[in-house]
C-alpha positions in Angstrom: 232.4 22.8 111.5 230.1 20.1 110.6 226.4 20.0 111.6 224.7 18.8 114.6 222.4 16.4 114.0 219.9 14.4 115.6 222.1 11.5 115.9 224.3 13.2 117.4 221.9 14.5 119.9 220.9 10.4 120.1 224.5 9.6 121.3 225.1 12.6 123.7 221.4 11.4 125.4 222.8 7.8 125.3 225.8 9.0 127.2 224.8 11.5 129.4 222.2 8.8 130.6 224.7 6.4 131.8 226.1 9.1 134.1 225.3 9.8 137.8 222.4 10.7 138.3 223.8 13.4 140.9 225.5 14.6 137.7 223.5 14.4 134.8 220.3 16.4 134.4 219.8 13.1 131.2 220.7 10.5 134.2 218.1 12.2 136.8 215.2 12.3 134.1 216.4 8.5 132.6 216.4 7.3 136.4 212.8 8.8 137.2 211.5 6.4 134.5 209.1 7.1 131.2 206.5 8.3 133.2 208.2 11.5 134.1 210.1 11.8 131.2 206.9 11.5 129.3 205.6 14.4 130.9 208.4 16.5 130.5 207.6 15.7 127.0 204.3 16.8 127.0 205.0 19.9 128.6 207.7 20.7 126.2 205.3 20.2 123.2 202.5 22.7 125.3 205.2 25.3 125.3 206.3 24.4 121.2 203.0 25.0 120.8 202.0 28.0 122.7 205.4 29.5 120.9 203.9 28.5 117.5 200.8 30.6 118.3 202.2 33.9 119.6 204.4 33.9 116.6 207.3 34.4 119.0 210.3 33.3 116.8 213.3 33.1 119.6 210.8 31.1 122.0 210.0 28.3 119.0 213.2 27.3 118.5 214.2 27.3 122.1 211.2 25.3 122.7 211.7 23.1 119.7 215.5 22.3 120.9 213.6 21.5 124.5 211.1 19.1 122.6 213.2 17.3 120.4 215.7 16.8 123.5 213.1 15.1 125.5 211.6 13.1 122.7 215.2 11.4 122.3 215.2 11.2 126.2 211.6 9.1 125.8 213.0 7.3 122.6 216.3 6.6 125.0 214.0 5.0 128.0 211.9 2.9 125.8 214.4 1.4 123.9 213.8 2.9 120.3 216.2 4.5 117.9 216.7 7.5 116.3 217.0 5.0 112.8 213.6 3.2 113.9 211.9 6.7 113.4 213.8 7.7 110.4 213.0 4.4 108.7 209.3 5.1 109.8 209.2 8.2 108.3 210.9 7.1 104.6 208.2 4.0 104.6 205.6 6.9 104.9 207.1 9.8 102.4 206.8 6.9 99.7 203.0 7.5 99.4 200.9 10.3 99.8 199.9 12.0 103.3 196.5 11.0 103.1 196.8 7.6 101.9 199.7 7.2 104.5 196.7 8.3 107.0 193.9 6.0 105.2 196.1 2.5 105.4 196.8 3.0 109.4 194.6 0.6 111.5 192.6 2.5 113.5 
């Protein structure tokens, strides 16, 4: 069995949100627009975070699946992908963490 990754998660978003709405929890939330999948976001990351806090194991990675799954749904709706991100993230693990923080713009 080979491992699920986030690109894989990209492409069953990408999918699932060309469906019927009427079928597709991905389609309903991609229909409602980014404002509402946005949210969802946010509350996903609340509940990451409140899971992170009581140290409850079980709830942090069910949360965690729930955040990431959203974030793709809001990557999905505004048109960025998953390699945009990843690319991001190599440009920034070249340097430092605080000199990555020091060069942004503010």
């Amino acid at each position: 069995m080979s491992e699920f990754t986030l690109a894989d998660l990209e492409r069953i978003v990408a999918t699932r949100a060309a469906a019927s709405a009427d079928e597709s929890w991905t389609a309903k939330l991609v229909a409602a627009g980014q404002p509402k999948a946005a949210k969802k976001l946010g509350e996903e990351a609340v509940e990451t975070v409140i899971a992170a806090i009581e140290g409850d194991r079980a709830a942090l990675v069910s949360e965690s699946a729930d955040l990431l799954y959203h974030l793709m749904v809001v990557l999905k709706i505004g048109g960025v992908d998953l390699s945009d991100i990843m690319n991001e993230l190599e440009r920034r693990t070249g340097q430092s963490g605080i000199a990555e923080k020091a060069s942004r713009t503010k």
